[in-house]
C-alpha positions as CSV (number, residue, x, y, z in Angstrom):
1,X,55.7,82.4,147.8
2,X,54.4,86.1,148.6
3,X,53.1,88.1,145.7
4,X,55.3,90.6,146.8
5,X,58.6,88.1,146.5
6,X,56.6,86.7,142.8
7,X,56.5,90.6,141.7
8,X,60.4,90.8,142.3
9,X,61.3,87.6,140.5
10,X,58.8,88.9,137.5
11,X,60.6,92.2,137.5
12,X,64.0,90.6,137.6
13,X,63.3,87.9,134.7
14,X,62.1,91.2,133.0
15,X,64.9,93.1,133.4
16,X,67.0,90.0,131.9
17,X,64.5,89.6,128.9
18,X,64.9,93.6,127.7
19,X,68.5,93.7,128.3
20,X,68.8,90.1,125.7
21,X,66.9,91.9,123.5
22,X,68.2,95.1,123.5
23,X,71.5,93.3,123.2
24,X,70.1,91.6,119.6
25,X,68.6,94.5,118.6
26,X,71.8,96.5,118.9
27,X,73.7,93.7,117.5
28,X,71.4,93.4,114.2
29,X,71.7,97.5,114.0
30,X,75.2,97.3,113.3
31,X,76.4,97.9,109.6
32,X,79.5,97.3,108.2
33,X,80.5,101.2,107.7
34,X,80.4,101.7,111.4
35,X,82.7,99.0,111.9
36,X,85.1,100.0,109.8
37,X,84.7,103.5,110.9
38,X,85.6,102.8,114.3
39,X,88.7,100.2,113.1
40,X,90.2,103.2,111.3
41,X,89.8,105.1,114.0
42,X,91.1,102.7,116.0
43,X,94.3,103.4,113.8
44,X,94.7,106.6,114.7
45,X,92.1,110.0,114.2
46,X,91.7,111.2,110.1
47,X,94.0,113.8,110.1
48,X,97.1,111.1,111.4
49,X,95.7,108.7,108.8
50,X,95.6,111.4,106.2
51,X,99.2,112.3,106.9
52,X,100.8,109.3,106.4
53,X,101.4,108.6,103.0
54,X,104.0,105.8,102.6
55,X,105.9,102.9,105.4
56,X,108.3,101.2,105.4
57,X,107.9,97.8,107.4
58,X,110.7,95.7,108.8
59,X,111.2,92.6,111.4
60,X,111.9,88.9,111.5
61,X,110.2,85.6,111.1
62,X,110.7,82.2,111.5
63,X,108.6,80.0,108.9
64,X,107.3,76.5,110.3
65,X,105.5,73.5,108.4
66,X,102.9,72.7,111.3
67,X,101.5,70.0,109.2
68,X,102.2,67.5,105.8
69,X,106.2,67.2,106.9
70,X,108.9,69.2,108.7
71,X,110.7,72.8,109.0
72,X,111.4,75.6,111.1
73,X,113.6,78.2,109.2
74,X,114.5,81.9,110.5
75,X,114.5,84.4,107.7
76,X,113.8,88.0,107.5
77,X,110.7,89.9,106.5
78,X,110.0,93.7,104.9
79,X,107.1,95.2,103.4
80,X,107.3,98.8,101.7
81,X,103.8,100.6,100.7
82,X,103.3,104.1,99.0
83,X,99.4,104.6,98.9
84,X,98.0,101.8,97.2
85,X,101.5,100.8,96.2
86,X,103.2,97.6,98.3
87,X,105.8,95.3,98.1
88,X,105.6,92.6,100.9
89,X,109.1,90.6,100.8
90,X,109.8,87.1,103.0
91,X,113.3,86.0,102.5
92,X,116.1,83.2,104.2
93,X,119.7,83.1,104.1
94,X,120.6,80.1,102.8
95,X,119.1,77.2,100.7
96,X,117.4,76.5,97.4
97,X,114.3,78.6,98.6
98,X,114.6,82.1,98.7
99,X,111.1,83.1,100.5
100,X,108.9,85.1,99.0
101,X,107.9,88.2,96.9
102,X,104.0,89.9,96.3
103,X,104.1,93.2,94.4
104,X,101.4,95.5,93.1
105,X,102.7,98.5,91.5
106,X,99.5,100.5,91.5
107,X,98.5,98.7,88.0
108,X,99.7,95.3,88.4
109,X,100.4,92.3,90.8
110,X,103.8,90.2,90.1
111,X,105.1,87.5,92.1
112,X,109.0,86.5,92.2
113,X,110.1,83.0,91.7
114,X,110.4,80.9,95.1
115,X,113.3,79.0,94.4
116,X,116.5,79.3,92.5
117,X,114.9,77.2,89.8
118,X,112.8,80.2,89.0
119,X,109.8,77.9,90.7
120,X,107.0,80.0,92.5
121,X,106.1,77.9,95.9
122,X,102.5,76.8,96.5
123,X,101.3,80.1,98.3
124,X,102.6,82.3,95.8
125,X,100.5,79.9,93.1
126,X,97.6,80.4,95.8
127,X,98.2,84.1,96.1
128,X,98.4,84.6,92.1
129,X,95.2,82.9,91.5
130,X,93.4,85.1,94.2
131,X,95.4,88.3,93.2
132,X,92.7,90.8,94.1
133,X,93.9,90.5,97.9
134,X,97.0,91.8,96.8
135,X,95.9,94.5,94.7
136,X,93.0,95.5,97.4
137,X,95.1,95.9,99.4
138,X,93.9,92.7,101.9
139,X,96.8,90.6,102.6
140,X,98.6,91.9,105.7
141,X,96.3,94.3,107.1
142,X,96.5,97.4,107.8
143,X,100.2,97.9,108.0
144,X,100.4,98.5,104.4
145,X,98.9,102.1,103.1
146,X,97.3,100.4,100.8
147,X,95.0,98.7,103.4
148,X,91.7,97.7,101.7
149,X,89.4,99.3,104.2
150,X,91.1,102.7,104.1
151,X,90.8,102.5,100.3
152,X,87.4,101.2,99.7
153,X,85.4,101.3,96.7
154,X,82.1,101.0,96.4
155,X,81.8,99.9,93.3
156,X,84.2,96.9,93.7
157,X,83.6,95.9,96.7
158,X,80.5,95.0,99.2
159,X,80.7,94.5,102.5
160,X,78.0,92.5,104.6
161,X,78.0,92.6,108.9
162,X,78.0,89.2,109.8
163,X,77.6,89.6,113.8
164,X,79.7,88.2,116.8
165,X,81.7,85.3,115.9
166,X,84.2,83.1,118.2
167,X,87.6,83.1,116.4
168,X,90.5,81.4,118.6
169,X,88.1,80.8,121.7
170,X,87.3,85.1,121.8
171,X,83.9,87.1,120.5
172,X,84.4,89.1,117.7
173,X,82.9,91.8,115.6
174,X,82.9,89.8,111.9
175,X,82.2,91.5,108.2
176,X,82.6,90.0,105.0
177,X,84.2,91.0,102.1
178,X,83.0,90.8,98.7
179,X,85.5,91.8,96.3
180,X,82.7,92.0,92.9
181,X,85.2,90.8,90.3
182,X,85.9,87.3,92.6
183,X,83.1,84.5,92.4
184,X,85.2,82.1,94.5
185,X,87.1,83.1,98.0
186,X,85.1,84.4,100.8
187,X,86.8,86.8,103.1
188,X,86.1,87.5,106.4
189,X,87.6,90.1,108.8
190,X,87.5,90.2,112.5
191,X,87.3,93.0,115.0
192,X,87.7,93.6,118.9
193,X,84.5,94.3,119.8
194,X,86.0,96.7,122.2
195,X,88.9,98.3,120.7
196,X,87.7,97.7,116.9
197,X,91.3,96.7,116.3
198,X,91.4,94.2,113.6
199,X,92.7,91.3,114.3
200,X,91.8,88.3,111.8
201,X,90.8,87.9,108.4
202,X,90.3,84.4,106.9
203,X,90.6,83.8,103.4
204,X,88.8,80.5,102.1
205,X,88.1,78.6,98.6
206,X,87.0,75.4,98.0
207,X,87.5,74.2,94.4
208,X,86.4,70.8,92.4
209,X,88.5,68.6,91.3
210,X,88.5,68.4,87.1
211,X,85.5,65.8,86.3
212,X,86.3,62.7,84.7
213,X,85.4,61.4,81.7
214,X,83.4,58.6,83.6
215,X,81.2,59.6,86.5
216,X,81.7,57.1,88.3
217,X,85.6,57.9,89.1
218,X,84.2,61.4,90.0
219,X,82.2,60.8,92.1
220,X,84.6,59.8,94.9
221,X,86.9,62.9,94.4
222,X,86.9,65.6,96.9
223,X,86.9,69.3,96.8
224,X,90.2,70.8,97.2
225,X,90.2,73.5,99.8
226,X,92.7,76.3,100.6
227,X,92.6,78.9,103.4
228,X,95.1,81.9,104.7
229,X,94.6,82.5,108.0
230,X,95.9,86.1,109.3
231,X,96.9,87.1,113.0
232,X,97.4,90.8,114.4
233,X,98.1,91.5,117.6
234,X,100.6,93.4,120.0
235,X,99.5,97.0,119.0
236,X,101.7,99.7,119.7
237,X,100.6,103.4,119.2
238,X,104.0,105.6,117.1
239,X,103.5,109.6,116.1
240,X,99.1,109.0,116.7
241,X,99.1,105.6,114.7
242,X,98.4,102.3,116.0
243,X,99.4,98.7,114.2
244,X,100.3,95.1,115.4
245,X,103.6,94.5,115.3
246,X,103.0,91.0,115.4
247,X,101.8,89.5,112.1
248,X,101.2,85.5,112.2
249,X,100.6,84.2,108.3
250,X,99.0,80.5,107.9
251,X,98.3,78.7,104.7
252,X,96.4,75.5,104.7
253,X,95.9,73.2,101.9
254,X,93.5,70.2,102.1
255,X,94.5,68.2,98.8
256,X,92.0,65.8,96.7
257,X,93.8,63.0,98.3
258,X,92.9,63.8,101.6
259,X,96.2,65.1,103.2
260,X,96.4,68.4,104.9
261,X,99.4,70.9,104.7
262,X,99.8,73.7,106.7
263,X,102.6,76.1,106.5
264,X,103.3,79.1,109.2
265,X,104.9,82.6,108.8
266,X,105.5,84.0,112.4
267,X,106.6,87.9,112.2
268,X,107.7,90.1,114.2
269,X,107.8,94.3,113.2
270,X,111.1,95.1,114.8
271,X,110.4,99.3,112.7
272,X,108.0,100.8,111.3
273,X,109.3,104.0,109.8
274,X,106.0,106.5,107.7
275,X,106.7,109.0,105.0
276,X,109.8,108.0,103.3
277,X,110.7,108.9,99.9
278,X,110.2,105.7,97.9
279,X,112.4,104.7,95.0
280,X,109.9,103.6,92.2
281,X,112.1,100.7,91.6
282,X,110.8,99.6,95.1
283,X,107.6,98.4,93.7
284,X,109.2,96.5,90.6
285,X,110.4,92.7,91.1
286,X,114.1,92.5,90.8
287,X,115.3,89.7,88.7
């Protein structure tokens, strides 16, 4: 080989090397305030943002057991949000279960019974346990005003850039969330790295079982694990703001006795309607 062709190659391999490295340097640069500047721009400029003080949320969904037994029931959906305000309704015409009901009124969470037996259903147990990602304003993104990264505080919460993560086979820009009065879940939310549109967050918590009184039957007992697994995609831009209109909802349980269920909500935004005037009432669970 010619020195001349062994300077090229050098050169080349060079080129590669700087570019790698420039790429991990400018990866490891990235802090969690300039994603989340960039998502909420992503939303739509400050001003739009500014200017939208309540929404009203409406579509349809069908609600599928994917795992642990059977089930594939239509039903309706609606979430209404006044600043930090939101009530996030999933309901079905007919049968013993009614759907379900989250509702933070700017003070409190409150949760509606499941059933006609005034029973809540496993996710809302789930959800009331973990009620921080109702009142922070987590659970179902963005298309609430009370979306947890337009209404950050810093002395709640702490966020940490965790890199470029493959979620559903894609790259993605990843943060977690510390809320600083939880000690269990871990959240983590996931951006395009091109659009900064946010498009996943996975909520996870593995908790032991109660010990026994003899170590030996403890021993063989596993941690119980639950995750919600949120999906956002088909953006469409309205008035200068941009949200998903498709919101896909998985909760996962993997029980002591080593069986998995996994339930599906599959919705659909059919209108999204900003700055109505908002009954109080709207944020109080109707018995």
């Amino acid at each position: 080989m010619s020195s001349r062709r062994r300077c090229n190659w050098s050169n080349w391999i060079l080129a590669l090397s700087l570019a790698g490295f420039l790429g991990l340097a400018h990866a490891a640069d990235m802090r969690p305030e300039d994603i989340v500047a960039k998502h909420l721009d992503s939303i739509g400029t400050a001003e739009a943002r500014a200017a939208i003080t309540s929404r009203a949320v409406q579509g349809t969904l069908h609600f599928k057991v994917l795992t642990g037994g059977s089930g594939d029931i239509p039903g309706t959906w609606g979430r209404v949000s006044e600043q930090r305000k939101s009530n996030f309704v999933m309901r079905f015409a007919g049968g013993d279960w009614r759907g379900e009901q989250f509702v933070f009124d700017g003070a409190r969470t409150s949760f509606a019974a499941a059933t006609s037996t005034h029973k809540w259903s496993v996710l809302a147990r789930f959800v009331s346990s973990q009620d921080f990602i109702v009142r922070q304003g987590l659970l179902g993104g963005e298309l609430s005003t009370g979306w947890a990264l337009q209404n950050l505080d810093p002395s709640r919460v702490r966020l940490d850039y965790i890199g470029l993560k493959k979620v559903d086979g894609r790259e993605l820009q990843g943060i977690e969330y510390y809320s600083k009065g939880n000690t269990d879940m871990i959240v983590k939310l996931y951006f395009d790295p091109e659009t900064y549109r946010h498009v996943v967050t996975v909520y996870s918590v593995a908790m032991s079982p109660n010990m026994s009184h003899r170590i030996t039957d403890s021993v063989n007992q596993q941690e119980i694990r639950y995750t919600i697994e949120e999906r956002f995609s088909d953006f469409q831009t309205d008035n200068g703001i941009t949200l998903p209109r498709r919101y896909d909802l998985q909760y996962t349980e993997e029980l002591q006795n080593g069986s998995t269920n996994v339930n599906e909500w599959d919705m659909t935004a059919d209108k999204i309607i900003n700055n109505l005037d908002l009954d109080p009432k709207n944020f109080q669970i109707k018995q």
